[in-house]
N, C-alpha and C positions, 0 to 999 in steps of 0.2 A: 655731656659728662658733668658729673656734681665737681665742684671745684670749693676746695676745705678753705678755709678763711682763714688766717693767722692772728693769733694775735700779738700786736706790735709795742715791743716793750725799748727798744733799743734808739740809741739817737742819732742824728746824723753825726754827728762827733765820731762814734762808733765807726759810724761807714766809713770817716773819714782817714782813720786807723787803718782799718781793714784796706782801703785802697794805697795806700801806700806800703804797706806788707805788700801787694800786689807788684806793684813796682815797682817795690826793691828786691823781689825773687823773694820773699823770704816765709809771704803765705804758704800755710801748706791747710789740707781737709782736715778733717778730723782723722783719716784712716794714716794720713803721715805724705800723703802723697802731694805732689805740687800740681799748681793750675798750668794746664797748656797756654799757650798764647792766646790774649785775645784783647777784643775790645772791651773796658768796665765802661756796662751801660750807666749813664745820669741819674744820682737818686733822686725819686717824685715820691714827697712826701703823701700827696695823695695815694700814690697805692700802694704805702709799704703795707698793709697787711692783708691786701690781697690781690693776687696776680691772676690774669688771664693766660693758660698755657700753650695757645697760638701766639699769642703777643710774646710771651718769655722764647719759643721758640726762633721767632722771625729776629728777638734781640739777639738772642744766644747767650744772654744772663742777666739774671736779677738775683739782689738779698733778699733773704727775710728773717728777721729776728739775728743777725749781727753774722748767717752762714751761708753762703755762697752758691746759688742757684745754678749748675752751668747746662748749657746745652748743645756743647760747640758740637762734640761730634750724634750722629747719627748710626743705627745699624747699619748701615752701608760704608760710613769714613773711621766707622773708631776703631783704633787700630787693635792688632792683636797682642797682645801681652803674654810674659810666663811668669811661671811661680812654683817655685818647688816645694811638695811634701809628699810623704810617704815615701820619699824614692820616686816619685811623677815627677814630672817637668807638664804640668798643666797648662793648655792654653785656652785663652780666654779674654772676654773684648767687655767695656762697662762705658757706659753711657746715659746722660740723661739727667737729672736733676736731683743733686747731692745733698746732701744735711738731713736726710731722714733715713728710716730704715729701708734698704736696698730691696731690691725682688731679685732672687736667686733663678735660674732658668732650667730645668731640667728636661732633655727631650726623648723623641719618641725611637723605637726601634730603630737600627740603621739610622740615626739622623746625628747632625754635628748641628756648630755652632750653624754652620748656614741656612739650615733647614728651618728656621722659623720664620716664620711671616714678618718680615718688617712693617707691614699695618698695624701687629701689635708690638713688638718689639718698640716702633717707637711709638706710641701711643700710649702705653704704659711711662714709656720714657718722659713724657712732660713732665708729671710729676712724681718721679720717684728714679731714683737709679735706677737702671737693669744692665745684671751681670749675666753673661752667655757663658758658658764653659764648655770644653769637650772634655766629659769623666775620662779615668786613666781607659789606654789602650784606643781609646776611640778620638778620629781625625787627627788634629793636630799634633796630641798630647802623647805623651809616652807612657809605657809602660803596659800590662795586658789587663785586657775585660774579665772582672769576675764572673766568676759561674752564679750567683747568686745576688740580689737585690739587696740583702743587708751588706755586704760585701760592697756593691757600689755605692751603698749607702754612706758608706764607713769612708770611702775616697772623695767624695763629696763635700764631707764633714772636714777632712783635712782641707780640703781645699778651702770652702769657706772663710775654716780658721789661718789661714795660712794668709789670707786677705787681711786680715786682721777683725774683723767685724764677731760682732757679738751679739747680733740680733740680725736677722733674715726674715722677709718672709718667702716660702717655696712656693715656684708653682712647678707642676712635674706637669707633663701631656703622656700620655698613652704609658710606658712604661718608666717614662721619667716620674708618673704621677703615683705609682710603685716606689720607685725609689724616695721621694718626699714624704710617703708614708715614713718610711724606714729612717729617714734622716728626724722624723717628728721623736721616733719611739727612742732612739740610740740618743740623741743632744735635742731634750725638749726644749731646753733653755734658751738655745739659737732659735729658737722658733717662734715668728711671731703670727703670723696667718699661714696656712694654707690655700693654696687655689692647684685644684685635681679635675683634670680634662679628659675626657674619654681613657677612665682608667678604672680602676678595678681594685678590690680587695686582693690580699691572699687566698687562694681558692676560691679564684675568679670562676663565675659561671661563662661557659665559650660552649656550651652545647650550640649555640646558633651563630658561632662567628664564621665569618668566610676568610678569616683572614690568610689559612693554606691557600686558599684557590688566587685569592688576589696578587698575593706574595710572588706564588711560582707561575703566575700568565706573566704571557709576552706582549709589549708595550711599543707604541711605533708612536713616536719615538721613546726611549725609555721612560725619561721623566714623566711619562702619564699614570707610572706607576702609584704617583702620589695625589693624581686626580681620583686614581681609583680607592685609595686606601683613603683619602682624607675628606672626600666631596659624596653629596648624595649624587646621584645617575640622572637628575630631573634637572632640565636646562638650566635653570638658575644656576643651581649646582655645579653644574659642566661650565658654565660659566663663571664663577666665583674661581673654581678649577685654574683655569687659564687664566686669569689676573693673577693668581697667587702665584704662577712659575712667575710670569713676568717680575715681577715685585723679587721672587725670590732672589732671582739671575741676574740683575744689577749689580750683582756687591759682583769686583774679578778675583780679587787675594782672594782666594775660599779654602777652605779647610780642605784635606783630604779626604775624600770620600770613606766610609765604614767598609774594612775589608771582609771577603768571607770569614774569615777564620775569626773575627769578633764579632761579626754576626751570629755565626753558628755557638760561639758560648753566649751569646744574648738571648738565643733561643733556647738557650740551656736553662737559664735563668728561667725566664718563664714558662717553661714545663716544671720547674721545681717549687715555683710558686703559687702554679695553679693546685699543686695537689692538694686535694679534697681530707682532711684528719680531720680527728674530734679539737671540738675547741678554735677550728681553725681564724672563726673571727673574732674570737676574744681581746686580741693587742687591739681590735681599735676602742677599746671601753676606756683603752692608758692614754691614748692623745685626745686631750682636752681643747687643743688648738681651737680657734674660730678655723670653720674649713666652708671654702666654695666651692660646690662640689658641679661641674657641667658635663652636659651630656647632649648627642645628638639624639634624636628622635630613633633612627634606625642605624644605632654603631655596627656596622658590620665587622669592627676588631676585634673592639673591645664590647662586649651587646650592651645595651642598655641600661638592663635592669640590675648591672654591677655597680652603676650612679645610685639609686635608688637604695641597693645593698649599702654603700656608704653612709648613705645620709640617715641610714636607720639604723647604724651602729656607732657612727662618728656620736659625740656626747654632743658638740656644739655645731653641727655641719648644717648647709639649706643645697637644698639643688635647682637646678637652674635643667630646664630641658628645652634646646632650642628645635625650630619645625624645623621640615625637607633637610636634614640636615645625619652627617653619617661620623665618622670617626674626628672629624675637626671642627665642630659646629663653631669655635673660635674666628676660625680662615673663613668660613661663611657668611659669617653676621660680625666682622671686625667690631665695626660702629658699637654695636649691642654689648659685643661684650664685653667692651670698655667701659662702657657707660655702668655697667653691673658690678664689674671689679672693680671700679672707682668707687661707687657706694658699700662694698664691700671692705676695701682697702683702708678705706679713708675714714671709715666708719669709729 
């Protein structure tokens, strides 16, 4: 992973400040919020301007530049939170390393907060915040799923702002990567990168998806449902497969599963936005966003050459097409993709 270099203007004097807010309760982030408990690691003049993010993890915090690196919790221990807008009672978990601009989390069909892989979840987390959510009506959160992708777009938006933040960047997976589209086009200004995962324009091509057949087979035991929707079928695959429930099913507080009845207006949504009209890719000529656009080799969801449709309409997008790899080529190649979004992200 490329790891950004800081550059270091601030003195120890500063730190010296700054720890003592610490310990007299009275620091807070820049979003208004206070520091958990913890230990403040020793400042080493040697590496204030720049950190190793294995070494900041194993601390569980460093400064740079006078703002407060944390890492205490994990995808697995940071607890769940709420916050009201629109009329939601949204829930939602943030972790990872603070003072820059956060990565928003948007996920895929049926899935909640718990459904992303903690490989990247934290790995993303060394250096940068990441915020998990579950959109209104979906797991935790209250209120019902819209029938329509701008529509969840639009709760999104509240939500973000309701954190207080003024700059994000999205990443959406599978239909989440839909909605990021739509969160670009409705509040560009909250926008500062894009990263779109086995996702698709508005009149998305699905002439070759299998995702009816996958969706409605029977799964011994269920959860292979997500072997089959997210892994290519070639042992690696099936293997990558099975470390990823594991990883997943550590966390116990977990969200409530996606019921039918927001599944089935989920599925509303995307029959409504695959429809084929004139013009239909035109809105992406308006998001100007830098976009990372990834794709498996054979998306059996979402197909392939929906990546490819992106990146040759997005103004500033690059695509990234990983091998053996089918609707989560993310969960396949963790390593990789980290290494890619960090030179993307950081860039």
């Amino acid at each position: 992973m490329v790891i950004q270099a800081r550059r270091g203007g601030d003195s120890p004097a500063g730190i010296t400040q700054i720890s003592e807010q610490i310990r007299t309760g009275s620091a807070r982030f820049q979003d208004g919020r206070p520091p958990p408990a913890y230990e403040l690691a020793p400042f080493d003049r040697g590496k204030w301007t720049r950190d190793n993010p294995l070494e900041a993890s194993q601390r569980g915090s460093r400064f740079h530049q006078g703002v407060l690196a944390m890492t205490t919790h994990t995808h697995h221990s940071a607890p769940t939170q709420y916050v009201e807008a629109n009329g939601i009672r949204f829930a939602y978990r943030r972790f990872g390393k603070t003072g820059g601009v956060p990565i928003v989390m948007n996920v895929h069909f049926r899935g909640t907060m718990d459904h992303w892989d903690p490989a990247i979840t934290d790995g993303l987390a060394q250096q940068r915040e990441v915020i998990l959510f579950d959109n209104a009506g979906v797991g935790a959160s209250s209120g019902e799923v819209p029938a329509t992708f701008p529509d969840m777009a639009r709760d999104a938006i509240a939500f973000i702002k309701a954190l207080g933040i003024s700059k994000a960047d999205i990443l959406g997976y599978s239909i989440g990567g839909k909605i990021a589209q739509e969160i670009a086009v409705q509040a560009p200004d909250l926008v500062r990168k894009l990263v779109l995962v086995g996702t698709g324009p508005r009149g998305a091509d699905t002439a070759a998806s299998k995702s009816a057949e996958i969706f409605s087979a029977t799964y011994d035991p269920p959860e292979h449902l997500w072997i089959a929707a997210h892994f290519s079928s070639s042992p690696a695959g099936r293997a990558a497969g099975l470390e990823y429930l594991e990883r997943k099913h550590r966390r116990r507080d977990r969200s409530p599963e996606v019921s039918e009845a927001s599944a089935a207006t989920q599925f509303q949504a995307i029959v409504k936005s695959n429809e084929k009209v004139d013009g239909v890719l035109d809105y992406l000529a308006e998001i100007h966003h830098p976009a990372l656009v990834v794709h498996g080799k054979n998306d059996l969801i979402i197909p392939t050459v929906n990546g490819l449709t992106l990146q040759q309409h997005l103004p500033n997008a690059q695509l990234i097409i990983y091998p053996d790899s089918n609707h989560a080529p993310f969960y396949q190649y963790p390593e990789l993709f980290l290494a890619h979004a960090a030179l993307f992200l950081d860039a």
